[in-house]
Structures are given as structure tokens and as C-alpha cells.
N, C-alpha and C positions, 0 to 999 in steps of 0.2 A: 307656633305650635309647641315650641319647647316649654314655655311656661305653662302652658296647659297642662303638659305631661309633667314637670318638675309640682305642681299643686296636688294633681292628683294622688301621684305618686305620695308627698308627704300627707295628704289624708290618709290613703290605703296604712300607710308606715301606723301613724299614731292610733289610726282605730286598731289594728293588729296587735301591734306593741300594750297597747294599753287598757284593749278586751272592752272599747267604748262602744257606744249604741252607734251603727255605720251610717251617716245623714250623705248625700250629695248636696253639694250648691250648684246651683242652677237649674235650668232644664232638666227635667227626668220622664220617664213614663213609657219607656224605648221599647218595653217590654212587649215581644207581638204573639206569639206564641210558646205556651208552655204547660209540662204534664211534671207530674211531681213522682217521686221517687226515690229508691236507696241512694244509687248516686245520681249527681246530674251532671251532662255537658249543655253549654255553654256555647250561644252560639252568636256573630254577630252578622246581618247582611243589608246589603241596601236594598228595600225591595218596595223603594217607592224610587221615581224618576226626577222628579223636578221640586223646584224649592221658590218660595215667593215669599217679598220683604214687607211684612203688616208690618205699618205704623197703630203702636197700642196709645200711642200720644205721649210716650215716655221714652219707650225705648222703639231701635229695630230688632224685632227678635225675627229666627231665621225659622221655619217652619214647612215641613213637606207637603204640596198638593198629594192626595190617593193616586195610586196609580202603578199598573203590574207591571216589572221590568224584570227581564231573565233572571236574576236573581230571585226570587220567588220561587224559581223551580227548585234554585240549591237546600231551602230552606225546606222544603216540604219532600224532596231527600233524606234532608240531614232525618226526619221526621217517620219516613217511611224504613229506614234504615233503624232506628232504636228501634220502632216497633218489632221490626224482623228479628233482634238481636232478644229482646225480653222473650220470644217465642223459642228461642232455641234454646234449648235445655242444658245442652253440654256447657255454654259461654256464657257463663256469668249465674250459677245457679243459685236458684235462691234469691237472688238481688235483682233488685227491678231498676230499671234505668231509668231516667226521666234527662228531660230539657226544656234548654229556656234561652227563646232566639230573642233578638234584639234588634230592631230594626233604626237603621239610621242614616240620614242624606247629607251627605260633603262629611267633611275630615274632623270635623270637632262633634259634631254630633253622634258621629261614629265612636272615638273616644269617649263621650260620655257613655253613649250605650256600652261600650265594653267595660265601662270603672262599674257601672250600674251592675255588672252583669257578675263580676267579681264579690262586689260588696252585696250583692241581692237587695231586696228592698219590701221582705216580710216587716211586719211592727215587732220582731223580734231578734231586731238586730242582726248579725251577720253569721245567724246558724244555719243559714239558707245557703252556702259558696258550692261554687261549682266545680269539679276535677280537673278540666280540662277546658278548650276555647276555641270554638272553628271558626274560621277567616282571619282575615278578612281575605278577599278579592285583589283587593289594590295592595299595589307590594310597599308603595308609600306609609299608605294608612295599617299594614301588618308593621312596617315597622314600629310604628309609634307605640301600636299596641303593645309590641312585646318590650314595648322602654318599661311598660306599668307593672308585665306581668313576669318577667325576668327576675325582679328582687323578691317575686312572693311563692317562689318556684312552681307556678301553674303553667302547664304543656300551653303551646297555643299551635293547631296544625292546620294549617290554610290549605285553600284545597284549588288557589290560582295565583299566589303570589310568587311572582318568577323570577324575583329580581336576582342576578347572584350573589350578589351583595350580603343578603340574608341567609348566606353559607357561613357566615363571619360566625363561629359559635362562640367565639371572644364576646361580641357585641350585643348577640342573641342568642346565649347559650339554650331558653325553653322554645326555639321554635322552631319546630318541622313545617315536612308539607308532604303531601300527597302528589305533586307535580313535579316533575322535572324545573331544574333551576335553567334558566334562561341561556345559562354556559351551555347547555347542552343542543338547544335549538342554534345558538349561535352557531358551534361546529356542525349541525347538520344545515343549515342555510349555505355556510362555507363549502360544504362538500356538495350540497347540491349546485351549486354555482361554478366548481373546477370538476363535476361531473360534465358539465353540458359548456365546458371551456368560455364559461362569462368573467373576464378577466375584467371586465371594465364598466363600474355600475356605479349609482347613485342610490342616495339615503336621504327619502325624507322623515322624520322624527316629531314627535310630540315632545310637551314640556312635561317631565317630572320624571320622580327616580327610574318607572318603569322602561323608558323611552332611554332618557342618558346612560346609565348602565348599557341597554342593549346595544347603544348604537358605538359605542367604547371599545364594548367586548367585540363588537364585529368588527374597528376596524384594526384590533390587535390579532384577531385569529386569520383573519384575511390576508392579511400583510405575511403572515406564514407560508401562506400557501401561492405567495404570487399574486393577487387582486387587489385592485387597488380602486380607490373609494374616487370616484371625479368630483363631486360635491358631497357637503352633509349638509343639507337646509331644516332650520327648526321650521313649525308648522305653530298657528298657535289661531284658536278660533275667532280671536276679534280683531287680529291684526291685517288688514286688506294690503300693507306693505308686505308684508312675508309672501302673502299669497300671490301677489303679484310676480315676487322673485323667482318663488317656483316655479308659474308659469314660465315664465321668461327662460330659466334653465331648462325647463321639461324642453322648453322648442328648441336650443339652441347649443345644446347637448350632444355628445358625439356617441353617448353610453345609452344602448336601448334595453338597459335591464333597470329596475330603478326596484328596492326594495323601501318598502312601506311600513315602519316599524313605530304604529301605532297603537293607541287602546281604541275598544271597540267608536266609544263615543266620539272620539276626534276621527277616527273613521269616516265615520257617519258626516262628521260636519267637513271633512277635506272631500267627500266624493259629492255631495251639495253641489259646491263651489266649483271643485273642477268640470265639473261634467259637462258645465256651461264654453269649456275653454277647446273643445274639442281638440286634444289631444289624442292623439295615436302613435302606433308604431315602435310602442313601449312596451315589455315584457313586464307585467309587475309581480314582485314578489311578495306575498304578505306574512304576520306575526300569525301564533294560535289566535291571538286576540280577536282576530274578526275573520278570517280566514273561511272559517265553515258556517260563517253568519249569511243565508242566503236571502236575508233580508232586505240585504245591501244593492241586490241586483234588479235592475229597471233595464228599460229599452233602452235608454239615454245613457247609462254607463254601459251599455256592451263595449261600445270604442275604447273603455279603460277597461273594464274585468272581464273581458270573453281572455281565457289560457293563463290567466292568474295560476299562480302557485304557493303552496306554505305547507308548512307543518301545522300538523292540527293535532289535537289526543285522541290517541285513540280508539274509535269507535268501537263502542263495545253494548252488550245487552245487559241489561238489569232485570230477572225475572218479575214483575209483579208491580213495578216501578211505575208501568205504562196506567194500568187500570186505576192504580191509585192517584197518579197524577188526574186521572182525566175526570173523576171524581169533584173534582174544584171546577167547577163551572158558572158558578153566580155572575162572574164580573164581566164573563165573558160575553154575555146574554143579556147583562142589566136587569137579571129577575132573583126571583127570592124565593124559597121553599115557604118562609113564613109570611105573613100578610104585613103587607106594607100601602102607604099612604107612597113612597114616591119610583118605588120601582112594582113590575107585572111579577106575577107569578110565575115561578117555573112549573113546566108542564111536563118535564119528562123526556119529551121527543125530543129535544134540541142535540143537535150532534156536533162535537166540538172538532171532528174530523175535518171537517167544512172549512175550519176558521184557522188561515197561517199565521202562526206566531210562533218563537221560541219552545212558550210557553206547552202548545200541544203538538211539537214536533216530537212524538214519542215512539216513536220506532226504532232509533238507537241514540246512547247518549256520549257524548264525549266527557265534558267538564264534568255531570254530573255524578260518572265513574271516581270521580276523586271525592267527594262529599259521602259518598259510598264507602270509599276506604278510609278516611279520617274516622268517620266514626266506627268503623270495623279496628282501628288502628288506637283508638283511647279505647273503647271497649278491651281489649287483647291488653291493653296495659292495665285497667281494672281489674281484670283478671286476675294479673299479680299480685293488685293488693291484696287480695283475700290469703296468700301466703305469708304478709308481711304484720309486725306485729307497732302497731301503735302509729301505723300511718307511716311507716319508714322501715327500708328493706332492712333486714337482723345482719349481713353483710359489709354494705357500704355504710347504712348510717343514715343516708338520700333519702327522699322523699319519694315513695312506691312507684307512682305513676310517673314522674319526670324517669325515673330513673329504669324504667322497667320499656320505656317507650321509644328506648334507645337498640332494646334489643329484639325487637319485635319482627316477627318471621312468618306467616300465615297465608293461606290462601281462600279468598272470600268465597261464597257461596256464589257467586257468578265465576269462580274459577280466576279472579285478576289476584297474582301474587303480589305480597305488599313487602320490601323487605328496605328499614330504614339505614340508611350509609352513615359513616361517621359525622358529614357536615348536614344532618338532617332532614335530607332529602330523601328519592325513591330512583329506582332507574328509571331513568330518560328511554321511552316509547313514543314516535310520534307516528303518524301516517303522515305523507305526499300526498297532498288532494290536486285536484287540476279544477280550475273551472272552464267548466262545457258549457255555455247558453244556449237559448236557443233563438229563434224570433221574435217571442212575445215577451222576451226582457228575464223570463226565468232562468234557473240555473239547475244544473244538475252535477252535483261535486264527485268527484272520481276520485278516488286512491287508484294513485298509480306507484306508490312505492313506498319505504320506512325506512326509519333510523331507528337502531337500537343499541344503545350502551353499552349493552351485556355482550354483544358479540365482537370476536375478535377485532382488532384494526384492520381495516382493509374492506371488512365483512359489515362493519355498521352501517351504510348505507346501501340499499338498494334499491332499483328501478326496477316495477314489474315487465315482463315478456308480453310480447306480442298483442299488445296494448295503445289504445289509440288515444296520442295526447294531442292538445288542442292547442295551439301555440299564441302568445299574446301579440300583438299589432300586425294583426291578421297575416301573418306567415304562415306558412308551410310546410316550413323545417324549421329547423333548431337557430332561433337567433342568433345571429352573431351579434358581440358586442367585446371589442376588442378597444383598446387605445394606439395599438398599431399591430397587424394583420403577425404574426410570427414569422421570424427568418427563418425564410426556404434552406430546404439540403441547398449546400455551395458556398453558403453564408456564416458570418458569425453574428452574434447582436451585442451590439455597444451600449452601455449603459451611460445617460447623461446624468452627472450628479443635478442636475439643476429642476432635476424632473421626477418624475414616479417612477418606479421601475417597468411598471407598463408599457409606457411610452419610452420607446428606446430606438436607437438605428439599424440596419443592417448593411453588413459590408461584406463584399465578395472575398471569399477566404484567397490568397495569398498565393501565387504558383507552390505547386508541390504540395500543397495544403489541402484536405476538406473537410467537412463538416458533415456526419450523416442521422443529423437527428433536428429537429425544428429547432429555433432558438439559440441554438446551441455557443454559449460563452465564449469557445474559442476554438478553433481552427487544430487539428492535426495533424500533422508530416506524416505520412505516407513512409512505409520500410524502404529502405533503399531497393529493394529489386521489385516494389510497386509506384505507380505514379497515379494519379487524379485524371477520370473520367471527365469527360467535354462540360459536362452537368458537376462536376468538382464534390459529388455528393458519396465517392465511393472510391477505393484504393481497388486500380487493375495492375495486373500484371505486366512494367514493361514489355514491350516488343523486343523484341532480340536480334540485332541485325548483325550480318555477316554477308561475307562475299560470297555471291549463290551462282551456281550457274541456273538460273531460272531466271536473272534479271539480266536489262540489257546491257549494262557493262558487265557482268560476267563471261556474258552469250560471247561478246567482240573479244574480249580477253582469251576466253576459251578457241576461238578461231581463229586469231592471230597465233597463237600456239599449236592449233592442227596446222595451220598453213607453214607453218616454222619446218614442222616434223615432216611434212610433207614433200618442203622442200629441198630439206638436208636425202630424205630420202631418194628425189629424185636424182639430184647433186651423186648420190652414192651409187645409181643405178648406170648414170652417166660415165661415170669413173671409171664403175665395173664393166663395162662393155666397151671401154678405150683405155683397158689398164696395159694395155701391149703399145700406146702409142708415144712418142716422144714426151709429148709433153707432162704425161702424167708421169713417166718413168723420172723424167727432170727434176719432180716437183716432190718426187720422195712417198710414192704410192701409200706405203703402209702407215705414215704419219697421216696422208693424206685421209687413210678410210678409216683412222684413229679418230682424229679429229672430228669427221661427220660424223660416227658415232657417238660421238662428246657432245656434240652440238643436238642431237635430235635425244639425248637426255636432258640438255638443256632446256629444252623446248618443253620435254615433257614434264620437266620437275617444276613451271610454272604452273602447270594444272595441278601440282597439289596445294598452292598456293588458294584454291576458288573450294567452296562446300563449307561447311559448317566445321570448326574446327575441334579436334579431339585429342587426345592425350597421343595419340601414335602418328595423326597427320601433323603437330605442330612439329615431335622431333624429327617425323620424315622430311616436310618441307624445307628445315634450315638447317640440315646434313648433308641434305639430299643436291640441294641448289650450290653450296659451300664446296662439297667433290666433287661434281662433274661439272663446274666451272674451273677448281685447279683440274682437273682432267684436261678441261676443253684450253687452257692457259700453257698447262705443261706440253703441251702435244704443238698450239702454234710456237712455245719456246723451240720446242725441237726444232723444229721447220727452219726456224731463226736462226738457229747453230749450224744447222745442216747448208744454209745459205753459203754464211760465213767460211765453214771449212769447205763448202766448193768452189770458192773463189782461190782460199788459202792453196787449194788441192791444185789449182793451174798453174802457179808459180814455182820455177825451176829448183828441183832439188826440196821439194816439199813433199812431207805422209800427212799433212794433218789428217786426212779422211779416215786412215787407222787407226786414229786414236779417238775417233769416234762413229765408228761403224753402227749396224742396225741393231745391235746386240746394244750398242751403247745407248744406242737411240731410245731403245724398250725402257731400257733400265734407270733411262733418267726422267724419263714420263711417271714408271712407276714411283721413284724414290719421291718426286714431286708431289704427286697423288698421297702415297701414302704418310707422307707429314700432316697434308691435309685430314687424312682419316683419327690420326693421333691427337690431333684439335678436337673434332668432334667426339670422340671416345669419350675422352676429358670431358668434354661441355654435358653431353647426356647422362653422364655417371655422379658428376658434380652436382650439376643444378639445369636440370634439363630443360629448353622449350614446352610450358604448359597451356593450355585453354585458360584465357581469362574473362572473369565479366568486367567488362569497364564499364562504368556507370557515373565517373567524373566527369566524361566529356562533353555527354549530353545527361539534360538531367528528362528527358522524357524515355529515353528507351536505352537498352545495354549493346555495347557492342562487345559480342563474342569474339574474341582474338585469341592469339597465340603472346604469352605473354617470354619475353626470351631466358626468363631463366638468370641465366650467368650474363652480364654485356660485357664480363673479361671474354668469356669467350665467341659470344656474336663477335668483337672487336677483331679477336684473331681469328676469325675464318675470314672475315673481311679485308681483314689486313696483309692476310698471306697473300688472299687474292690479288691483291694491289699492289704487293711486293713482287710474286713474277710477270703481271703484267706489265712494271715500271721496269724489270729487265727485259722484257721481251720487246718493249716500243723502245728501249736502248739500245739493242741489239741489232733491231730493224733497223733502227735511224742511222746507223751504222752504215747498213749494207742497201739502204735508199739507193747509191748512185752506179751501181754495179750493173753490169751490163742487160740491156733485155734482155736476155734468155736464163741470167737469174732474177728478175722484177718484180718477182714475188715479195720482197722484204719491201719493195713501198709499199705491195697492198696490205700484208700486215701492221707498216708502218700506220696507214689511216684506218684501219680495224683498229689498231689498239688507242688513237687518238678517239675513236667514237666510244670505245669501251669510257678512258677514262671522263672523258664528254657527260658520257649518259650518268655515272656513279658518283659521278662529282655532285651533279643536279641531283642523283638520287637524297642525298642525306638531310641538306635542307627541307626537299621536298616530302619525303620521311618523316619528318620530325613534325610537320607544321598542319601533315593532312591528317585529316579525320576519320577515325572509326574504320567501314571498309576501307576508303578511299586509300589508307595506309597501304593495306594490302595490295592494293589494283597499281598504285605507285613502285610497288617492289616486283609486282607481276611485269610493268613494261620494264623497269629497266633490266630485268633477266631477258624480255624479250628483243627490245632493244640491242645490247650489246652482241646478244646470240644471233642476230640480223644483221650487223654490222661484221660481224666476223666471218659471217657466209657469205655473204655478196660480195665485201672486200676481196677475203680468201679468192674463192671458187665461182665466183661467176663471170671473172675473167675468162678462165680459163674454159667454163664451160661456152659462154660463146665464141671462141674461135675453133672447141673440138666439134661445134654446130655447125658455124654459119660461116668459119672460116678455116675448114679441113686443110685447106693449102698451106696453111703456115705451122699445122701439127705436125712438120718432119724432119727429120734429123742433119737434113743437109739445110733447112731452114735457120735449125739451131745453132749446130754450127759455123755458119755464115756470122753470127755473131758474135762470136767467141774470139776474142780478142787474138794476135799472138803471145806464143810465148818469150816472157823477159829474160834473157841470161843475168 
């Protein structure tokens, strides 16, 4: 083809240049319709269908059988449209417009008609040229075109070639269009397709610029948006090996959306062929190209076109369009208004309503909407010339109508505004059709939605309400076609490099981890005071644990401590109703009902240990338990001393007992106590016991505690504790072997052995238990030791002022009271 166009071109150059009489070589006579006029456009179409190879005995020359193919209609458009415009008075006054179409079948004959159409072909040489140049149709065949008409600066504005290619105004600087550039379907095909979540589709294609360009640009704008192409199979009409492929993939295919990015003719000959292959259960997507072609539809294809979808142009009305097209009736009929030898007469009555084709579908037009505005679109640049002086705007320099046709803003008498962009296109307008069948193989095309350019992002596609779509491979809903389903909330998705982005894994998000959105890359951590739902798909709010009394270790802890109190209580009611008898007088009464009151604080300062812990129970609890254990420590010290100096007090020529009388006794309990008070003073004012959340130690829930503040000073409450107990079990061990009737220092002796028993165990066990459990471990060994020092102590003595009154008397006691030593 190139030399074609490099010949032509340098004839067009030298007749120009050289002002020669303009001949063509070759074939000519293209010439199919034409009215004369001031100016004229120019116009070329194919509007015969088929071509056959005479042998003239010299050569093959290429030649068209007759014969009406939708192009036909554009022409007699382009036709009904100058007429309209010579009528209007305001556009174009004075100057009568005229044209001259051209008709021509395959890609070289078309170029001749278009040099023919440039160079005219009066016997007066080349004072016959045209303004401007409509088509062609084929984006192929428009390029070629505008390789001729580029150097001679004649417009050329096609009214269906989509390629976007011929955005290139480097390469095609004179050529417009009235249609949207294919870039534009491409991104609404895209959005139609992550509208309705089709992630995973096939492309079969025809051969040539129309078809590669589109199937390029779709799968670069696709890849944008996440979609991803599972095959692209070329199509080609004689090759029975392709078609076979296709087959073979259409079955075996995991993708049930397959977009169809054809021209009408390969259309026509792939739905042929397949139709025989019974194929289903494909959603297919189609180009403008054949989309609204309901031609295409038989009983035999419903299994492939029943819920088809595409972009189409938008339907629109041409006042006056209809009557005139319908006017052309001869061929349709095979009769003639004049007398002929080989066709009837036309009679009049024949009604072209009757008969489906293309040609008298006249009730609204799509394509023809653009052959409408192309030539509304050189008209409006003619316009300008009549301002300009010598064929060239007095401004730039340009030649009027190139240059005037760039800025062209209008809206036609059917109301479609035309308004041309920098790379010589129109805004992109399409409709969403659906196709609906029915039983008898017909179709009924639906708009169910559009894309428009002009509106914002976000806003250029829409799907109409409440609206009934028809779904392809007889579904019912919205096909799925995925290359694997999306990762659930819980989940992340892995991307294999080895693979499509489609097709990817999913993996269970990671303890502590979730995920709350489909798909979702990667996994995130939860705040520290939330953890992940059983479903992993949402951050809750840990739980909160703490020592309750509402649970069952609370409940025992809690009643192991009423029992405590209870029983120091009854211990003290025991005492008080035999405090006149030997054995409690022996035993040092007022230490004695000291003590039990030490001891049934004891008991009680474990229950602040249990509840949910707060800024005044943490520093009550670890004050609280720290004092009235030196309370309950200082008071059996006393007892312990009291031992010793009444042993000391029998031996000949001894006062110890004066030098530590009850007076002494009080005072040394208190001085004991109140060291201890002076530790936690210290510890509360310093850095007090506070509520803490720990959330280290379990990572699903917190555990509310008491966190201690100072551990100098936990250490020294504890450590005092341990320091008069360590004198007091010395003390005792001491006075172990002194007579029954003072025997009280062995049961101290084994109370303070069970004290340090239980606290020795405590700190290990402290340190290694968990969350509550800490706590319930500090609650027994308070309980503990405060049960070991009651029973030890006092419940000797309470069962013999019980069960054995007879040995509660004073001549009992002293029966064992040694003599005195000199």
C-alpha cells in the first residue's frame, strides 16, 4: 500500500506544483454521486459489498458486483445533510454547497476514489477540488487517506474511524472525526468490566489496525485497574486453524466473560462458524462495530448473543432523515419508476417498512449521527472562509478551513453539540445496550447505561435504575468471572511473580493480625488494648481480667476469708467469756485479744486483694496487708518476750517482769507497728501502688492489676515483716522447752515455721503465676499464714477451755511449775 500512496502523492505534488492538466493511472470512474456548487465536500464510502476477479485475457483487474451495504445510508446522509444546510439561511449565505461521493471496494480502490476525488476529473483540469473529505469508515483505509491529503492541507473528517492511533496529529495533522477515538470505548469497556467485578476475561480480535490498536489499548488500561486478559486469540476468516483454537479455549477456559473486538464483517463471519460449536455460558462483550447490528441475531446464535453487551453511539433522531432515506426504494423492490426491459415497475404501494435491513431501520440513527455532524463540522469551517482573504486566515497565514476547523464549537439542528479537542476528535458519548432475545431468534437492544467524557471522574460511567438486564450464558445474576474468588476479611493475598496479578493466593492473617477489606495486601496489628475477632476480620476490644468475686476462685478466696474472720471472731468471744480463767490470764489476755484483732484484719485485708482494682484499692491493699501483719507479728513478738521474762521472772533474786510490764508491752507492739506505718508513708508519697493494664503476658486479653509502684518499697514492707518474724520464731525456739504451763512458745514456734513456710513458697510462686492468678497466690499466702498463727496460737488453748475445763485451774498450773532454784 505504501507505494501506492508514495505514486500518488508525487502525482498530486507535480500537478499542484506545476499547475498541469490532473490525469489518474489506472482505474478511475469512482465517481457515484454528485451536485455542483460554490464549495464542494468530498466524500468517499464503500457502498458496494463484494468484489470478483474477471480475467480480461491480459490482466486481473479487481471490480465490484452492485449491491447495497450499510454504507449507503452514510452517503445519502452526507447528502440529505448539504441539502439541509443550502436551506439555511444564516450558515453559509449566499454560497451553495455541493458534493461529490465516491464509491469504492477494498483499500486500493478506495484510495484511488479518494486521489480522484482530490484531483476531480472535469476536462478542465483540477479547477473542480474539493474543501474538505468525509471517511472513510475503516481507520486503516483513513489512514492511508490522510498520508495523500496531509501534504495538500485538505481536512479529512471521518465519521467511524476509531483507531487511537489517528490521535497522532504529528502523523495526521488534517484529520478529524466526529466519533470518539477508540481510547475512549477502551476505558469505558474497562469500567464496565470492574463495574460488574469481571477480573478475568478473554479477547478474541481481528487482523488489522482497527482490532490491534484496540486490543493493545485494552490490555494496557486493564492492567490499571486490576483485569487481567487470560488469552488474546487473532481470528482471521480463512484460517480453520485459529478457529479451531478458539474453540478449544472458549471450552476450556476458566474466564466466562470474553470480549469480541471485531469489525462488523469478521463479525458476521466468526458468529457463522461458531454457532455450529455450541458454545455457552459466556458473557460476551462487543465493539460499536457490530454491537447494535441486529442483523446478526438468529435462533442458532441466542446460545452466544442472548445478554451481550457493548458500547454503541448514541442513539439519536435526525428530523427529516427518515422520509428522505425511505424515498430510495428501487433496489429494494427490483422495480423502476422508468420503463425497463429487465426490472417491473414501481407502483407506488410498495412499503419499505416491511423489509429489515440496515438500510430502512429509520427510526433512530447511531453512526449516521456522525456523517450529520462532519458535514455540519466543514460546513461551520466554510463558514470562516468567507472572513478570510485569499483562501488563508489574515492571522495565522493557514489555510481557512484546516485552520478554522480546529476551532469549531456548534450545535446542529438536531440539538448534538459538536466541539473538536486538540488531537481532533469530539467527546466520547456512548450508550450500554443489552441484548434481550427472544424465541424467534430476534433481538430487542436495550440501553441500560453510558459513558461520557465530559463528566467528572467517578461520574463517566453509569448503569440505569431499576432496570431489567438480561445476563449472557443464561444466568441470572451478574456472572462471575474471576481467576481466583478474592481473599475473605481474615485473609491477606500473595502475589505470585510467576503469574497474573489475578490469579494470586490467600493466606490466614497472622495471630494479632487482620484484614478488614476483600483482597487486602497485607495484614494489620491490632492497637495494643485491641485483639482480632475469631473471623480475624476486625480489631475488638480485649477483655479485661481481674480477680472477681463473681468467679469461682474468687467465691473460695472470698470464704476462706469470711471463715478466717469468723473464726478469729469466735476465738475472741471464747477468750472474752473465760478471760477470768487461768489459763487465758497465763497467756497474757490483752496481747491475746490484740492479736485476734490483728488476725481478723488480717483476714479482712485479703478481701481487698479480690474486685477490680483502682487507684485507692491498690494502695489500701499493699498498706493495708503490710500493717496489720507487723500488727499481727508485733503482738505474737510480745507474747514471745512475755514467755521468756516469765520464765526469767521464777528464778531466785529476779524483776525481769518490771522491766517489761503491759505498759511495756503496748509500747512495744506500737513502736513495731508504727515503723511499719513510716515504710508505707514513704512508699504512697514516693511512687504509690497503681491499677495497671498488662497486656505482655497474654496477648489476647489485659489483665488489670495493681502495679507496685516503688519495689524498694514492696521489698521493705516485706522485709520488715520477715525481719520480726525471724525474731520472733528465735525467740520462741528459745523458749520451745520451758515448761507446760508456759508451751505457748512451741506453738508460736510452729506458727512462725508455717508463716515462713507459706512466704518462702510465696515469691517464687509470685513471680511465675499469671495475670489473676498473681493475685489469688498473694490472697492464700495472707490466708495461709493468718490460719497458721490462729490455730497454732489459740486453738489449743481453746480446746481444753472447751472440752477439757479441768485442766483450766490454777492449782493445775501450778502443779507444773517447777521449783524454785537458789
Amino acid at each position: 500500500m505504501g507505494w501506492i500512496t508514495f505514486i500518488y502523492f508525487t502525482l498530486l505534488a507535480r500537478a499542484r506544483s506545476e499547475n498541469q492538466t490532473c490525469k489518474l493511472i489506472g482505474q478511475t470512474g469512482f465517481l457515484e454521486f454528485s451536485k455542483g456548487g460554490d464549495l464542494i465536500i468530498g466524500g468517499v464510502f464503500s457502498m458496494t459489498s463484494t468484489r470478483k476477479l474477471h480475467d480480461n485475457g491480459y490482466q486481473v483487474v479487481q471490480i465490484c458486483k452492485n449491491g447495497m451495504q450499510c454504507m449507503e445510508i452514510f452517503a445519502r446522509t452526507l447528502i440529505f445533510t448539504v441539502e439541509e444546510i443550502n436551506r439555511d439561511t444564516k450558515l453559509l449565505p449566499g454560497v451553495s454547497l455541493g458534493y461529490k461521493l465516491y464509491n469504492g471496494c477494498g483499500s486500493e480502490n478506495l484510495l484511488r476514489a479518494a486521489v480522484e476525488a482530490v484531483i476531480g476529473e472535469d476536462s478542465k483540469g483540477c479547477s473542480d477540488q474539493i474543501q474538505a473529505l468525509i471517511g472513510h469508515s475503516s481507520s486503516g483505509v483513513s489512514e492511508d487517506i490522510n498520508t495523500i491529503l496531509s501534504p495538500l492541507s485538505i481536512p479529512q473528517v471521518s465519521h467511524l474511524s476509531t483507531c487511537a492511533c489517528l490521535s497522532d496529529k504529528r502523523r495526521y495533522p488534517t484529520f478529524f472525526r466526529t466519533v470518539p477515538s477508540d481510547h475512549f470505548q477502551i476505558l469505558g469497556l474497562v469500567q464496565l468490566m470492574k463495574y460488574f467485578d469481571w477480573r478475568w476475561v478473554g479477547i478474541i480480535h481481528s487482523e488489522g489496525l482497527y482490532s490491534a490498536e484496540g486490543t493493545a489499548k485494552f490490555h494496557m488500561e486493564a492492567k490499571k485497574e486490576g483485569i487481567c486478559v487470560e488469552y488474546t486469540l487473532p481470528y482471521s476468516k480463512t484460517s480453520q486453524f485459529k478457529l479451531k483454537a478458539i474453540v478449544k479455549t472458549l471450552r476450556e477456559s476458566s474466564s466466562k466473560v470474553v470480549l469480541l473486538f471485531l469489525s462488523l464483517s469478521y463479525t458476521k463471519s466468526f458468529l457463522s462458524k461458531i454457532e455450529k460449536y455450541n458454545i455457552a455460558g459466556k458473557q460476551w462483550i462487543g465493539g460499536e462495530s457490530w454491537i447494535t447490528q441486529a442483523v446478526l441475531a438468529s435462533v442458532k446464535r441466542k446460545i452466544i448473543l442472548q445478554g451481550a453487551m457493548g458500547f454503541a453511539f448514541p442513539q439519536t433522531d435526525i428530523p427529516g432523515l427518515d422520509e428522505f432515506l425511505l424515498t430510495f426504494w428501487e433496489k429494494f423492490f427490483d422495480c423502476s419508476f422508468s420503463p425497463s426491459h429487465t426490472t417491473t415497475m414501481c407502483t407506488g404501494t410498495e412499503d419499505l417498512r416491511t423489509v429489515s435491513s440496515d438500510y430502512t431501520d429509520v427510526t433512530h440513527f447511531r453512526a449516521e449521527n456522525n456523517v450529520y455532524k462532519a458535514v455540519y463540522l466543514v460546513a461551520y469551517a466554510l463558514h470562516s472562509l468567507l472572513q478570510c482573504k485569499n483562501g488563508s486566515n489574515p492571522t495565522t497565514g493557514k489555510p481557512c478551513v484546516l485552520d478554522h476547523i480546529h476551532y469549531v464549537n456548534f450545535t446542529t439542528q438536531n440539538g448534538a453539540m459538536v466541539v473538536i479537542d486538540e488531537n481532533g476528535g469530539s467527546v466520547a458519548q456512548y450508550d450500554l445496550v443489552n441484548w434481550q432475545m427472544k424465541e424467534n431468534g430476534s433481538v430487542e437492544i436495550v440501553k441500560i447505561g453510558q459513558y461520557d467524557s465530559s463528566y467528572p471522574e467517578g461520574e463517566k460511567f453509569k448503569l440505569k435504575d431499576n432496570l431489567k438486564i438480561v445476563w449472557g450464558g443464561h444466568s441470572h445474576e451478574v456472572p462471575r468471572s474471576v481467576c481466583t474468588e478474592p481473599c475473605p476479611l481474615g485473609t491477606r493475598k500473595a502475589i505470585d511473580k510467576f503469574k497474573l496479578v489475578c490469579c494470586f493466593d490467600c493466606f490466614e492473617c497472622p495471630e494479632g493480625t487482620i484484614s478488614n477489606q476483600t483482597n487486602s495486601p497485607d495484614c494489620l496489628i491490632c492497637p495494643p488494648e485491641f485483639w482480632p475477632n475469631e473471623k480475624k476480620d476486625n480489631c475488638v476490644l480485649k477483655p479485661t481480667e481481674y480477680l472477681s468475686y463473681k468467679e469461682i476462685m474468687g467465691a473460695l478466696l472470698t470464704g476462706f476469708g469470711c471463715v478466717g474472720v469468723f473464726l478469729s471472731l469466735l476465738t475472741s468471744i471464747i477468750f472474752f467469756t473465760h478471760k477470768e480463767t487461768p489459763i487465758v490470764k497465763a497467756n497474757n489476755s490483752e496481747l491475746s485479744f490484740l492479736l485476734l484483732f490483728s488476725l481478723k484484719l488480717c483476714f479482712l485485708c485479703s478481701l481487698t486483694f479480690i474486685g477490680r482494682p483502682t487507684e485507692w484499692s491498690c494502695m489500701l491493699r499493699h498498706t493495708a496487708f503490710g500493717i496489720t501483719f507487723v500488727l499481727c507479728i508485733s503482738c505474737v513478738l510480745g507474747k514471745t518476750i512475755v514467755v521468756l521474762m516469765a520464765f526469767s521472772a521464777t528464778l531466785p533474786a529476779s524483776n525481769m517482769m518490771k522491766w517489761f510490764g503491759p505498759a511495756k508491752q503496748r509500747l512495744s507492739v506500737l513502736a513495731f507497728t508504727l515503723i511499719q506505718v513510716i515504710i508505707c508513708i514513704f512508699w504512697v508519697t514516693i511512687n504509690p501502688p497503681l491499677p495497671k493494664r498488662n497486656m505482655k503476658y497474654y496477648k489476647e486479653k489485659i489483665i488489670l492489676e495493681c502495679a507496685l509502684g516503688s519495689a524498694v518499697g514492696f521489698c521493705a514492707v516485706l522485709g520488715y515483716i520477715g525481719l520480726l518474724a525471724l525474731l520472733c520464731f528465735i525467740l520462741a525456739f528459745l523458749a520451745r522447752k520451758l515448761p507446760d504451763s508456759f508451751n505457748e512458745a512451741k506453738f508460736i514456734t510452729f506458727s512462725m515455721l508455717i508463716f515462713f513456710a507459706v512466704w518462702i513458697t510465696f515469691i517464687p510462686a509470685y513471680v511465675s503465676s499469671p495475670g489473676k492468678f498473681t493475685v489469688a497466690v498473694e490472697i492464700f499466702a495472707i490466708l495461709a499464714s493468718s490460719f497458721g498463727l490462729l490455730i497454732c496460737i489459740f486453738f489449743p488453748k481453746c480446746y481444753i477451755i472447751i472440752f477439757k475445763p479441768e485442766q483450766n485451774s490454777k492449782k493445775h498450773l501450778l502443779g507444773k511449775i517447777p521449783p524454785r532454784t537458789l
